[in-house]
One Martini backbone bead per residue (centre of mass of N, CA, C, O) as a GRO file, in nm:
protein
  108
    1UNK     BB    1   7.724  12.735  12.919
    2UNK     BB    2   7.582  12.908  12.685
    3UNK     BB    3   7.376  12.932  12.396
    4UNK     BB    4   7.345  13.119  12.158
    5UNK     BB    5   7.019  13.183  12.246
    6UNK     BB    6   7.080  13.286  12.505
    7UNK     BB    7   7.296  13.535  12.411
    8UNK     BB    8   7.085  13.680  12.242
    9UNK     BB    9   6.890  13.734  12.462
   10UNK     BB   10   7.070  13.900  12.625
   11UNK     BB   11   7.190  14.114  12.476
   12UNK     BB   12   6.860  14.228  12.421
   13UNK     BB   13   6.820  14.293  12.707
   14UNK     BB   14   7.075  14.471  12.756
   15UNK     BB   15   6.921  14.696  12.574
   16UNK     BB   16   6.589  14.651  12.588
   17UNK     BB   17   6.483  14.483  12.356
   18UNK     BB   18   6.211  14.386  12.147
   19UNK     BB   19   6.147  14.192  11.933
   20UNK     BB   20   6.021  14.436  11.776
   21UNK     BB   21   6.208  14.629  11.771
   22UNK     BB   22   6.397  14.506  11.654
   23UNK     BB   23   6.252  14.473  11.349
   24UNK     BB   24   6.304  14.768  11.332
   25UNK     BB   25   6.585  14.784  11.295
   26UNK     BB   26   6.679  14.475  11.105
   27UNK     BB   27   6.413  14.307  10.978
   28UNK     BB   28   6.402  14.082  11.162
   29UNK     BB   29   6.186  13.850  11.274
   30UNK     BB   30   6.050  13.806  11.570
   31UNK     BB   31   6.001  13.478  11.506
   32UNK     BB   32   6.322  13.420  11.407
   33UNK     BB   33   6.422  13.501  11.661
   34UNK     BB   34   6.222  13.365  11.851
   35UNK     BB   35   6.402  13.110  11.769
   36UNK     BB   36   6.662  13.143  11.802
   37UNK     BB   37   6.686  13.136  12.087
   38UNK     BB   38   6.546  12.868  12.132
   39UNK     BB   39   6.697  12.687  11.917
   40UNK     BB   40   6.689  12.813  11.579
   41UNK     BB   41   6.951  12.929  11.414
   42UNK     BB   42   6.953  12.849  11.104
   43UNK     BB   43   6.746  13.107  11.007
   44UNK     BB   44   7.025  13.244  11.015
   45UNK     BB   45   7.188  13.478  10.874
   46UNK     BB   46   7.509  13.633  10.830
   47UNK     BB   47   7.372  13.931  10.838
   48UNK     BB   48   7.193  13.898  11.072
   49UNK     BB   49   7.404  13.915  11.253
   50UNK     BB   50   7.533  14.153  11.182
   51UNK     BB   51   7.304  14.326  11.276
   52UNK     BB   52   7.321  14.235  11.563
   53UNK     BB   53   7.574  14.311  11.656
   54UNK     BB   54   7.557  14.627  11.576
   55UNK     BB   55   7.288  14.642  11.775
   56UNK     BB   56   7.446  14.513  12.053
   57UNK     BB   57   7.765  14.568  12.065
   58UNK     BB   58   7.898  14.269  11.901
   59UNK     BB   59   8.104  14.088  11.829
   60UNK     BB   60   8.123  13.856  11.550
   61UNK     BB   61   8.286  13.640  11.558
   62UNK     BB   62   8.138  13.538  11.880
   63UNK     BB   63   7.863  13.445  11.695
   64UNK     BB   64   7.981  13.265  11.489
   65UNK     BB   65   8.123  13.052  11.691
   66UNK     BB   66   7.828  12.979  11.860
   67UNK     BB   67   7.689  12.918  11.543
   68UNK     BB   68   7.865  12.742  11.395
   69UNK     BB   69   8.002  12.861  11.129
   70UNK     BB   70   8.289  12.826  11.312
   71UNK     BB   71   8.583  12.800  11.428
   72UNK     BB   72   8.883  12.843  11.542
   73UNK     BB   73   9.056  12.726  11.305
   74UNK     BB   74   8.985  12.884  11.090
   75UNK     BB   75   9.070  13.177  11.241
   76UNK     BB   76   9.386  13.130  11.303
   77UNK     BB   77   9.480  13.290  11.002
   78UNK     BB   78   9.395  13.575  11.159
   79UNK     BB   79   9.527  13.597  11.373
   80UNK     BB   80   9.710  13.808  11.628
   81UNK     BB   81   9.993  13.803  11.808
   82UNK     BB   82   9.998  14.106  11.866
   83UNK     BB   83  10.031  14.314  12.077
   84UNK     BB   84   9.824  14.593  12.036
   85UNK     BB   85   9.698  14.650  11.778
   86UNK     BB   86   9.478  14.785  11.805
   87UNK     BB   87   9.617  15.068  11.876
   88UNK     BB   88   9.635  15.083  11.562
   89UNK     BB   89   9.625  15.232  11.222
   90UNK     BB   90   9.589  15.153  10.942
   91UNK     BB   91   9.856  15.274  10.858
   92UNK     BB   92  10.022  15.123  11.084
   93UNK     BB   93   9.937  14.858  10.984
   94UNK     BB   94  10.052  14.859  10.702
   95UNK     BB   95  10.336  14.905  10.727
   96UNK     BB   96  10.424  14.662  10.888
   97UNK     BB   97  10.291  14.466  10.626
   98UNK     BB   98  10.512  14.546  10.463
   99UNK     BB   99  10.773  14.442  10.654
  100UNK     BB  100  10.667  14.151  10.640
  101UNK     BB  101  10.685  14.138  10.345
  102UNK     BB  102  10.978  14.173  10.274
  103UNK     BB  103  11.093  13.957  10.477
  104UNK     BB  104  10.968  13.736  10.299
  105UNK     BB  105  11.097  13.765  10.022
  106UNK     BB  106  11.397  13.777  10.120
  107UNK     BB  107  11.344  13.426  10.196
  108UNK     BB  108  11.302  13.362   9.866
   0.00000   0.00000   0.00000
């Protein structure tokens, strides 16, 4: 399994992106990206994940998860047990989870 420095590395390189190119889309400078790359990620705030995940098209959580900045207990009460919730829209999840708000009411 690869560590994040080396995820971080493959996603810009499957992009295209020169260190300096992200420094230009992102302000991370080329020397903070490629020590994060190397083996010390630590230099990175989480602003600046969220500008690669976004700048990579790769989603947030397994990069925060990658970085060691959470487990995977955190986000557990977050996580979704319904199959398909992606494809509806936030009207139809508003609605659901008034419904679940419903039912929990009634059990108290």
């Amino acid at each position: 399994m690869q560590n994040f420095g080396e995820h971080l590395r493959l996603l810009r390189n499957r992009k295209g992106f020169s260190l300096n190119k992200v420094f230009e889309k992102t302000g991370i400078t080329d020397s903070r990206l490629s020590k994060a790359e190397n083996g010390s990620w630590n230099n990175l705030k989480i602003d600046d994940l969220k500008k690669l995940a976004k700048l990579y098209d790769s989603p947030i959580v397994p990069l925060c998860l990658m970085a060691e900045l959470f487990d995977e207990n955190d986000i557990e009460q977050y996580r979704s047990t319904f199959k398909n919730v992606n494809l509806l829209d936030d009207e139809e999840k508003k609605h659901i989870q008034s419904e679940i708000d419903f039912i929990i009411r009634r059990k108290r």
